[in-house]
Residue, then its C-alpha position, 0 to 999 in steps of 0.5 A: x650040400x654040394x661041396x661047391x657050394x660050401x666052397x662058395x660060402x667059405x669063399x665070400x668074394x666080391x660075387x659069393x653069396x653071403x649065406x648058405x642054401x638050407x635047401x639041397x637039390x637031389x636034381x644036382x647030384x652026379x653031374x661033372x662040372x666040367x664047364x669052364x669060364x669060356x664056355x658058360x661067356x659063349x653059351x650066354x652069347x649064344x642064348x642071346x643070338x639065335x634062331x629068333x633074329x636070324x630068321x624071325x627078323x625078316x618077317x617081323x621086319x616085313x611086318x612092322x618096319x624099322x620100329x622093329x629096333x624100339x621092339x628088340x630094345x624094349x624087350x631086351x631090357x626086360x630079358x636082362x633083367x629076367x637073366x639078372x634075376x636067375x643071376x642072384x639067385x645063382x649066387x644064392x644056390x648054383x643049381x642045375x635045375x635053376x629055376x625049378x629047383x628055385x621054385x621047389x624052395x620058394x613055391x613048393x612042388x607045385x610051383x616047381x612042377x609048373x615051373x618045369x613043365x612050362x619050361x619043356x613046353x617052351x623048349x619042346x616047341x623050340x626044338x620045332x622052331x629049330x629044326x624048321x628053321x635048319x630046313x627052311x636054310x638049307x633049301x636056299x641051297x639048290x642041291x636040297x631045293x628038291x628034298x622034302x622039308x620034314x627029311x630035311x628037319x628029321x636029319x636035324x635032329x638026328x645030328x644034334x641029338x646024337x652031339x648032345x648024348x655024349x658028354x656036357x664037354x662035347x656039348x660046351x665045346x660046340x656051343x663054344x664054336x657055334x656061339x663064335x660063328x655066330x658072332x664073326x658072322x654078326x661083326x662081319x655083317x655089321x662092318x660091310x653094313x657100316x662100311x655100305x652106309x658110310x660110303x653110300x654104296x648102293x644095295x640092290x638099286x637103294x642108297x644105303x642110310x636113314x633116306x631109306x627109312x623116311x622114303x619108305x614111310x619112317x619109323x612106323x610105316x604101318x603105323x605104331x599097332x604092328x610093332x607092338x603086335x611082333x613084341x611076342x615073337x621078339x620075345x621068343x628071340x631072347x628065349x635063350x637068355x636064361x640058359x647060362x644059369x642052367x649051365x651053372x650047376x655044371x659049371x666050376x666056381x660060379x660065383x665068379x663066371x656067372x656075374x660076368x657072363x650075365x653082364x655082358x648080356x646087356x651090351x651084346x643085345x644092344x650091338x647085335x639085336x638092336x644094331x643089326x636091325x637098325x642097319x638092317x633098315x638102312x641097308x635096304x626098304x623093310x618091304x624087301x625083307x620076307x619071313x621065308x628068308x633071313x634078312x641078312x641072306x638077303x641082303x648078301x643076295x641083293x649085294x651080288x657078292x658071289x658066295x657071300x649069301x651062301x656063307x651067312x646062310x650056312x652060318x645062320x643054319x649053324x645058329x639054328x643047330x646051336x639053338x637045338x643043342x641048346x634046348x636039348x640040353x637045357x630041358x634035360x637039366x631040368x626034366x632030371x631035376x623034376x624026375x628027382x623030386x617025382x614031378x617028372x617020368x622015372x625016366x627022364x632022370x638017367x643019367x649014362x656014363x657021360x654023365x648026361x641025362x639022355x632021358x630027358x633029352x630023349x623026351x624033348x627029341x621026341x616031341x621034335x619029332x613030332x615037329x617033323x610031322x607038322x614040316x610034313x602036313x604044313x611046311x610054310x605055316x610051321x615055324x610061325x604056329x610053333x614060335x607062338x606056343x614057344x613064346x607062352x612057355x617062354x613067358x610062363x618060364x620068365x614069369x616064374x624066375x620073377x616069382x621066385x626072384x620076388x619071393x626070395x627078395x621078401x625072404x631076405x626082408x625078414x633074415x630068413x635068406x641073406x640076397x649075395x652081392x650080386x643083385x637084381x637092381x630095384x627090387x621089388x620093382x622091377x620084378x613087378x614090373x617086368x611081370x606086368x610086362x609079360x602079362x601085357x605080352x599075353x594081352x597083345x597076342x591076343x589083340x593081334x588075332x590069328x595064330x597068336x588069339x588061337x595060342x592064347x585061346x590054349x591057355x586054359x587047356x594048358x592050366x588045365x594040363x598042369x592042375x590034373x598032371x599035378x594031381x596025378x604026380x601029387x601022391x609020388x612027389x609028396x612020398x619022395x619028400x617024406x623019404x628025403x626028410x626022414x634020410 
């Protein structure tokens, strides 16, 4: 056992876990905890910010309306209770595998191996998403209107992937100054949409305020359906949320950073997700917002101010970076923690002396690459085909943390795990009832039919490919669990 979580136990503090782990992850070894407090707050501000609004909110606006507010608040909701969930069972066990290594304990290997494997299909595809986002921003600029998407996203990935391979400082530090970016950039669009809306100033021909909303058609100018419809691909806007708690294994004295981080979450979706929507809305017709654009570039764009569309759109390719470097670092976490027990390549669990696990970092890269392909053979239909296969790996992976979360609320019942003092509120409940949500997620995807019927239609292959990799690691993992027990 790790001698901070010893400390943690010894500790006993207002957010400690009142009990020891028995379980010892292999995963978490040589890592050098040099996140600080600031650190782990940003990194959760900037899981709850990125690509998903920046960019994915002008289509889905586009397409369902200012009741595109209610979809961001309803699925806020259920992303802080997924976050609050991993929460508790940070402060049972701070481990940098998270919910793999969660899994591992309350599910065995299999669950564990699903678990992570979901996890890097979610983060595989996101790296695609990013990387097509960063090049979708960068043609608003003229001097890269002429270069070719896939060059553009290849540079991407070049750039973030070489950030990533140097130190978990380097990495803390950048997310640290992306997250804050992100922010002044939101407060800044939030003060001149309040200060628009408050003073009438007209945007683009329109009077900003709620005449904008009812002249266009009201909440549900499509109707209702449209905005149940885009609930998957708001999903994938909170894809990040869970990042903080993988960052707890390289972080010091968790017990006392991870609770604050995690609540402040709920607040921060309330202010930026919801907020900016809502202004969003106000500001300008949600026939004026498209998916090739973000929509807070367009409305600096219809405001006329020289340079304003040109800054958000520099801020929103650094939300898009940010999200990358996030993925890059998340999924090599995990992939070493699964290396470690034999569910992963050898690989992927190496470690160079900044003691960060370039294996699988270079895994996830890899199948960014692959995302440079398909900006090359289909660059207008990239981003939307990749964000519904991130979305049922977003899924699968919220999906497991409640599984473990409620399974460990039944060990508690019984004396065998003591839950911390820092909890999920109203469990069991809300664990089923969160999972019943993202069942009804997977239902709607299909309802809505086109890309999201097609990735559901994948599910099958996708379990398929989970059951036969397991049964092709089974005999590794089970010899490295006889080694461990007779150690």
């Amino acid at each position: 056992m790790t001698d901070r979580t010893s400390t943690a136990a010894a500790t006993l503090d207002a957010g400690a876990p009142a009990t020891n782990s028995p379980h010892v992850d292999a995963g978490d070894a040589g890592y050098s905890k040099d996140l600080k407090s600031r650190h782990v707050n940003m990194i959760a501000i900037g899981g709850a910010i990125g690509t998903g609004l920046f960019l994915g909110a002008g289509g889905r606006m586009a397409g369902a309306g200012p009741s595109l507010a209610i979809a961001y608040a309803v699925c806020g909701v259920f992303a802080f209770f997924v976050v609050r969930a991993l929460g508790e069972l940070v402060l049972y066990r701070p481990s940098s595998g998270a919910f793999v290594s969660y899994a591992r304990e309350f599910m065995g290997e299999k669950g564990a191996f699903a678990a992570g494997w979901l996890y890097f299909l979610n983060w595989s595809t996101t790296a695609i998403a990013d990387i097509t986002a960063a090049a979708t921003y960068a043609h608003f600029w003229a001097m890269f209107s002429d270069v070719p998407q896939w060059v553009l996203a290849l540079i991407a990935l070049a750039v973030v992937l070489t950030a990533n391979l140097i130190s978990v400082k380097y990495f803390g530090e950048m997310e640290f100054w992306f997250a804050i970016i992100k922010v002044a950039a939101l407060v800044a669009f939030m003060l001149i949409g309040i200060f628009l809306v408050v003073t009438q100033h007209p945007v683009d021909g329109h009077t900003p305020g709620f005449s904008t909303i009812t002249d266009s058609g009201g909440l549900f100018p499509v109707g209702m359906l449209p905005m149940l419809l885009v609930i998957q691909g708001v999903v994938f806007a909170y894809a990040s949320v869970e990042l903080c708690g993988v960052a707890a294994g390289e972080t010091r004295n968790p017990e006392k950073i991870m609770p604050k981080a995690i609540n402040s979450i709920m607040w921060r979706v309330g202010l930026f997700y919801v907020g900016s929507v809502v202004l969003l809305a106000l500001l300008l017709p949600y026939t004026a917002y498209s998916d090739g654009q973000s929509p807070f570039v367009t409305v600096m764009d219809k405001l006329g101010v020289p340079g304003a569309a040109g800054v958000m759109n520099l801020v929103v390719l650094t939300a898009a970076l940010s999200s990358l470097n996030s993925g890059l670092y998340s999924t090599g976490r995990i992939l070493r923690s699964m290396a470690m027990s034999g569910s992963a390549p050898k690989f992927t669990g190496r470690m160079n002396k900044g003691q960060v696990p370039y294996g699988g970092i270079l895994l996830t890269a890899g199948f960014g690459v692959l995302g440079v392909g398909l900006n090359y053979l289909m660059p207008g239909q990239a981003f939307e085909i990749v964000l519904n296969f991130a979305s049922i790996g977003i899924l699968g992976t919220w999906g497991m943390i409640m599984l473990c979360s409620l399974l460990f609320w039944h060990r508690s019942q019984d004396g065998r795990v003591t839950r911390p003092s820092y909890r999920l509120p109203w469990a069991p409940y809300t664990q089923i009832v969160t999972l019943l949500f993202l069942a009804s997620v997977v239902v709607l995807m299909w309802w809505g039919g086109g890309v999201g019927r097609t990735t559901v239609m994948f599910l099958p292959l996708i379990a398929a490919a989970l059951v036969g990799g397991w049964f092709v690691v089974r005999g590794r993992v089970n010899a490295l669990a006889a080694e461990r027990q007779d150690a």
